[in-house]
C-alpha positions in Angstrom: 111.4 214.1 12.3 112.6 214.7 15.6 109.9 217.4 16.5 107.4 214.8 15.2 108.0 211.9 18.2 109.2 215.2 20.7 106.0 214.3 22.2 106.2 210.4 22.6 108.6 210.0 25.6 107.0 212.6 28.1 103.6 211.7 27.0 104.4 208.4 27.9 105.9 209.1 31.0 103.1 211.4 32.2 100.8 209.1 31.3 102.3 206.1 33.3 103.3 207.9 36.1 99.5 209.2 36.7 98.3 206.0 36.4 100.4 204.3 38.7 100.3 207.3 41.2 96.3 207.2 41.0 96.0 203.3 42.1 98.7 204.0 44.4 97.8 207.3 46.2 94.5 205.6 46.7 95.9 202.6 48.8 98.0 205.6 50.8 95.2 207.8 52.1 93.1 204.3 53.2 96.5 203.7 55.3 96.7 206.9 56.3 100.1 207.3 54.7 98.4 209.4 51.6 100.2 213.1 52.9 103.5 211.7 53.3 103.7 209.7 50.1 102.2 212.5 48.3 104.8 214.7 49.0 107.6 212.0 48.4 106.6 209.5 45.2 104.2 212.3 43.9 106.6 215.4 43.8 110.0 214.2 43.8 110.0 210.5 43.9 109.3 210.1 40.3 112.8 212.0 39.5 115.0 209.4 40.9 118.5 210.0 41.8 119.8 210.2 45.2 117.8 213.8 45.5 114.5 212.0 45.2 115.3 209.0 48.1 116.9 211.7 50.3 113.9 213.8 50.0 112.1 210.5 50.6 113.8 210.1 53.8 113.1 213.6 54.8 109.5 213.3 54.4 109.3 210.1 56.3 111.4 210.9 59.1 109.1 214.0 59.2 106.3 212.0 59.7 107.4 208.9 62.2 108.4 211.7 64.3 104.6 213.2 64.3 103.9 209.6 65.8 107.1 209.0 68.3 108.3 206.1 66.2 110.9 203.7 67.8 114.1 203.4 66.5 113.2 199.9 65.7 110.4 200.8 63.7 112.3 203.7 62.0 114.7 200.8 60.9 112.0 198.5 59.5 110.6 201.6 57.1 113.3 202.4 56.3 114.4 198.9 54.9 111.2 198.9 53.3 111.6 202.5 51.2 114.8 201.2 50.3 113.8 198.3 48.6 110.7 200.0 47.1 113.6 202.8 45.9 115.6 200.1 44.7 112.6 198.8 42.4 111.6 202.0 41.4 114.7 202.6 39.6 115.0 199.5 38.0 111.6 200.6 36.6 113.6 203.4 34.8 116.2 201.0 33.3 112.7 199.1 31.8 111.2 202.6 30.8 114.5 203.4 28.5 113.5 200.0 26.8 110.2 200.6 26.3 111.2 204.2 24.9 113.5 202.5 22.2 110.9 200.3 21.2 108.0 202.9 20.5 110.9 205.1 18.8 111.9 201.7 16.0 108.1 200.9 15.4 107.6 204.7 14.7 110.4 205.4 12.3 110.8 202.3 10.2 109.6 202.3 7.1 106.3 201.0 7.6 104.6 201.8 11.1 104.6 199.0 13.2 101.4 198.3 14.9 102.3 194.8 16.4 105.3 196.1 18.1 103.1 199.5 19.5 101.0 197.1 20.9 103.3 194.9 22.9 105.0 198.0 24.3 101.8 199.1 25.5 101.3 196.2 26.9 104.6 196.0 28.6 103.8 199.6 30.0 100.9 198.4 31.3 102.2 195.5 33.0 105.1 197.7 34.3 102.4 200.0 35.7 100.2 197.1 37.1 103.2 196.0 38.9 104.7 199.3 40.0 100.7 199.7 41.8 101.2 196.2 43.3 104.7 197.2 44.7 103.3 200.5 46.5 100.8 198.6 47.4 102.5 196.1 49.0 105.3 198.6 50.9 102.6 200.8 52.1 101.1 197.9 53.9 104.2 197.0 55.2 104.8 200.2 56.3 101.5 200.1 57.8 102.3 196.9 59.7 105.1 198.4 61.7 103.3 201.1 62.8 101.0 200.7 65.7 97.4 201.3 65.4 97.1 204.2 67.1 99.9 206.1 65.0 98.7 204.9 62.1 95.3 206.8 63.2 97.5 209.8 64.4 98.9 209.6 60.3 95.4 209.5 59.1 94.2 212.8 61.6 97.4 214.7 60.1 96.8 213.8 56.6 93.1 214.9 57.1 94.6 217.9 58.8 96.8 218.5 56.2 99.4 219.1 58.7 103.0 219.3 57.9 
């Protein structure tokens, strides 16, 4: 039975995290952020963990220092990664949730459709709102930046400079 659902919680996962990373890296490269966030959220962001925000961290300070970021402004993003972090992981608490309710609709007795559907729903919405919360940090990220180093981001991501 096990092998059976083997395939249910990383299918899941995969599928959820490309969706959110597709609507989100999309808001990224119009802010010119798309490079740095790929390398952070896409690679190692989605693990979690202190190893994922440090890496986080690394990647960021990698970039604000491509643009001579003030201290001040270092500050402000930084507050913002930290409560986008702090979401993200509360996002894995929901995931677990989610998980447990595909697994009891599955392996019941009857299979029960009702209950499939409202988890998909609720992955939806967690998606949706995961998206809206990227969103949302990116542009405030965005916002402390002036315009000119958010136009030296964009140049680097179109560089593909590291």
């Amino acid at each position: 039975m096990k092998s059976s659902n083997s395939w249910l919680k990383p299918g899941l996962l995969s599928l959820g995290a490309a969706a959110l990373l597709v609507g989100g890296f999309g808001v990224a490269r119009a802010a010119g952020l798309g490079r740095v966030l790929h390398h952070t959220y896409g690679a190692h962001g989605m693990h979690g963990g202190a190893m994922g925000h440090d890496f986080i961290e690394f990647r960021l300070a990698k970039a604000l220092d491509k643009v001579d970021a003030t201290e001040d402004q270092r500050k402000q993003i930084k507050a913002i990664v930290d409560a986008g972090f702090a979401k993200h992981q509360a996002m894995a608490a929901r995931h677990e949730a989610l998980h447990g309710q595909l697994l009891a609709a599955l392996s019941g007795e009857t299979v029960d459709r009702a209950a499939i559907e409202a988890a998909r729903v609720e992955a939806i919405s967690a998606i949706d709102q995961g998206s809206k919360d990227l969103a949302k940090s990116l542009g405030d990220i965005a916002e402390v930046l002036t315009p000119a180093q958010r136009a030296q981001l964009a140049h680097l991501h179109d560089k593909q400079v590291d």
